[in-house]
MARZA-187102 format. One record per residue (C-alpha): x, z, y; residue in one letter. Coordinates in steps of 0.05 Angstrom, whole numbers, plus 5000, padded with zeros to 4 digits. Each point is the difference from the previous one (the first is absolute). Layout:
MARZA-187102
XZYa...
//
This chain:
MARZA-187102
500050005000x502549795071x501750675027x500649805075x505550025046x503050545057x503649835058x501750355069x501749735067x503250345055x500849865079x503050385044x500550185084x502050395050x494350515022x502650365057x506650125040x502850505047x504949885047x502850735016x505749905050x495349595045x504949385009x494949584996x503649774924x499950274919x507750214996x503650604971x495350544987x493549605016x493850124943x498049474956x492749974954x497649584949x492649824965x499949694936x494149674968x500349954925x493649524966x498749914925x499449324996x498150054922x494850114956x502950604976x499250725026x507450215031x501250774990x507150355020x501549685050x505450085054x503449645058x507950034992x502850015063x507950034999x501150045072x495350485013x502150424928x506449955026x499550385075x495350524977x493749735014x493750094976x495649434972x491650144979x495049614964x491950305003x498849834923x504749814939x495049514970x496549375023x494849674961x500149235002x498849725075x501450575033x505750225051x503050605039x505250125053x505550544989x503450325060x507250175018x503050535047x504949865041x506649704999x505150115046x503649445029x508750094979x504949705045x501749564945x493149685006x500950025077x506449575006x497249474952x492850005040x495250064933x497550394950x498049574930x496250484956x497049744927x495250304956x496349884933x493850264963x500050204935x494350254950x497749964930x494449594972x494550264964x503749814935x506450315008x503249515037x506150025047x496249645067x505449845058x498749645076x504149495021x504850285060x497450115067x504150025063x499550085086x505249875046x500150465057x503949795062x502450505049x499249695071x494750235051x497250065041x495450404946x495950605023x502350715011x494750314945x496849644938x494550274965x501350324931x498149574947x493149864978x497050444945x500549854941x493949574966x497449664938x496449385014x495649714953x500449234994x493749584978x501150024926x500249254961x498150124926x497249644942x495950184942x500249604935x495750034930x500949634950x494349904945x497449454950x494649615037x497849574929x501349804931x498449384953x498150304942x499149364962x498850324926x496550605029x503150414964x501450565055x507649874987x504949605039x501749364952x503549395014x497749515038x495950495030x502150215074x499250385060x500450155076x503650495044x496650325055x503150325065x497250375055x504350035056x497650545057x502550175072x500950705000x504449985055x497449955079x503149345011x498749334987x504249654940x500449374994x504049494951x497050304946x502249724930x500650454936x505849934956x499250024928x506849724966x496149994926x495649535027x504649595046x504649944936x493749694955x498749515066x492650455010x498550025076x496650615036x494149725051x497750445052x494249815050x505150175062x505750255017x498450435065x496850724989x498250525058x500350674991x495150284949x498449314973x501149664925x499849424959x499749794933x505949574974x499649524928x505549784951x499149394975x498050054923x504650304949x499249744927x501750404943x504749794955x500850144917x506050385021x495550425051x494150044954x504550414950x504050395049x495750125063x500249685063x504150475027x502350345070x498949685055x502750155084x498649865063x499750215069x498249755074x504049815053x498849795072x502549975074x497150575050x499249815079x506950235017x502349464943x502950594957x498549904921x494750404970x500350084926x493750314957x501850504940x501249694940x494149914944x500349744931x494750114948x502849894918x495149614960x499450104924x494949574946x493150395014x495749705058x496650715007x506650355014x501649505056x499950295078x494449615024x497250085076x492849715028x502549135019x495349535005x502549384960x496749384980x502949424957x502050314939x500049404945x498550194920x497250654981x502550485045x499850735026x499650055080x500950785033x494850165045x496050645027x503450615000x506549854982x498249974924x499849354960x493549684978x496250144949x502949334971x506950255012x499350614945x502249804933x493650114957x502150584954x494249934954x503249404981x507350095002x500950694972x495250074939x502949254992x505650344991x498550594957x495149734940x506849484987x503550674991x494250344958x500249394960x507149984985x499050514936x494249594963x503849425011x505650344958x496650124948x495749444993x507749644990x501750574949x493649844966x500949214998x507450124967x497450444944x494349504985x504349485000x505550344952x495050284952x496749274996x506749584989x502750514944x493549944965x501049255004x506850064966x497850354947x496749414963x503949505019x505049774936x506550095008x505849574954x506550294996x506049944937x494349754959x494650445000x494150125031x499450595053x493950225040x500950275065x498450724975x506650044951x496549794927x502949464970x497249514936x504149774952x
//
């Protein structure tokens, strides 16, 4: 099963300065602050996490976040104190400061930002007081998510015998739902199985607002002899689209594993038309038809009088042998025999 991805993404600024000598300039001794925004760009949830800050780490200075976890979409800003200007930094005119984020996913995962950086010149005229930085926040994004189910929408039960045969076949079903409160769009669902047996996926659109769904068809799958006897088997898929800010959205991943019995096959409410041969189609409360449960009047007691039978038939073979061997060796015994010139019956008496 897909198990979805986790990323973070990290900017950085400056949020305030202070120019404590009053010249008008950041040199020696002046104050430095910086804001850092840190998003989970994922579909993950992020816990752990942190904002490594060398510069900062480095003079002393203090660096907050207002949570340690961000659930998919969302962002915060983390806060630094202040850092005081060397004469180092003064002579060369700038301060460069980087920083990353780092978390771990919801499965255990090691989840690291790409670096973020500022340049800070020190040249005024800058004013004489800055305001400390802004508090800090978590900001809730509008989330993008998809929703997929995956479900058999019909079968072609061509013998009716409530079991998947060969040449009998099926269809694949997916639902694919906006959870999210953003429009996806681009919508396709990847199902490599399929792809790899040339089956394509139709879906009436590929747009869907928030809170909105649609039903997606395979094309039809036939059953092989090789299937018949084994099952059909696993199959996976999942959805993926494009949100408005062109970011990928990705669904969680389904798959549904398919043995011989019709009745044991996850079914949901489709209406589908154009089923050729005897066939089986799903509908009304996500159970099959009555067509689509094997009859086990038929099947079963099939099934158990050839096993009650199985001892008469036994002896009925037992009693044909000893008929048959009691019959031939009364036969032999009147029938004459010649051998070194005399006459022998079958029973052992001889005539001279």
């Amino acid at each position: 099963m897909y198990p979805g991805f986790a990323r973070l993404e990290i900017s950085q600024s400056v949020s305030g300065t202070s120019d404590l000598n009053g010249d008008s300039r950041l040199d020696k001794g002046d104050l430095i602050a910086y804001s850092f925004t840190v998003t989970n760009t994922g579909s993950l949830t992020v816990s752990g996490i942190s904002v490594v800050d060398t510069l900062l780490t480095r003079n002393h200075v203090g660096l907050s976040c207002p949570s340690s976890v961000l659930l998919p979409d969302n962002a915060m800003t983390c806060s630094s104190g202040w850092l005081t200007v060397t004469a180092f930094q003064s002579t060369a005119g700038y301060v460069i400061n980087y920083s990353t984020a780092h978390g771990l996913s919801s499965t255990g995962a090691s989840v690291n930002s790409r670096a973020a950086s500022t340049r800070q010149d020190l040249m005024g005229p800058l004013p004489t007081s800055a305001p400390a930085p802004a508090p800090s926040t978590v900001k809730p994004h509008p989330v993008s998510r998809l929703n997929l189910d995956q479900y058999v929408a019909s079968v072609a039960d061509r013998n009716s015998n409530g079991y998947l045969d060969a040449t009998d076949s099926l269809v694949y079903g997916f639902k694919v739902t906006n959870t999210g409160a953003r429009t996806v769009s681009a919508i396709v669902i990847v199902d490599q199985k399929l792809s790899h047996l040339g089956l394509a996926v139709t879906c009436p659109g590929t747009v869907l607002d928030p809170g909105t769904s649609m039903q997606c068809l395979s094309a039809r799958q036939y059953v092989t002899a090789y299937l018949a006897k084994s099952g059909v088997g696993e199959n996976f898929a999942y959805a993926v689209g494009v949100n408005s800010s062109g970011r990928e959205v990705r669904s969680n991943g389904t798959d549904t594993t398919q043995g011989r019995k019709i009745s044991d096959l996850k079914t949901q409410p489709l209406a589908f038309t154009g089923l050729d041969g005897p066939s089986a189609s799903f509908a009304g409360a996500g159970a099959p038809s009555a067509a689509a449960q094997p009859d086990a009047s038929a099947v079963a007691p099939a099934a158990a009088a050839s096993d009650s039978q199985l001892p008469l038939v036994g002896i009925g073979l037992a009693l044909l042998v000893a008929a048959l061997s009691a019959g031939l060796w009364g036969l032999l015994r009147y029938i004459p025999i010649r051998a070194a010139g005399r006459h022998v019956t079958a029973v052992g008496h001889s005539d001279r």
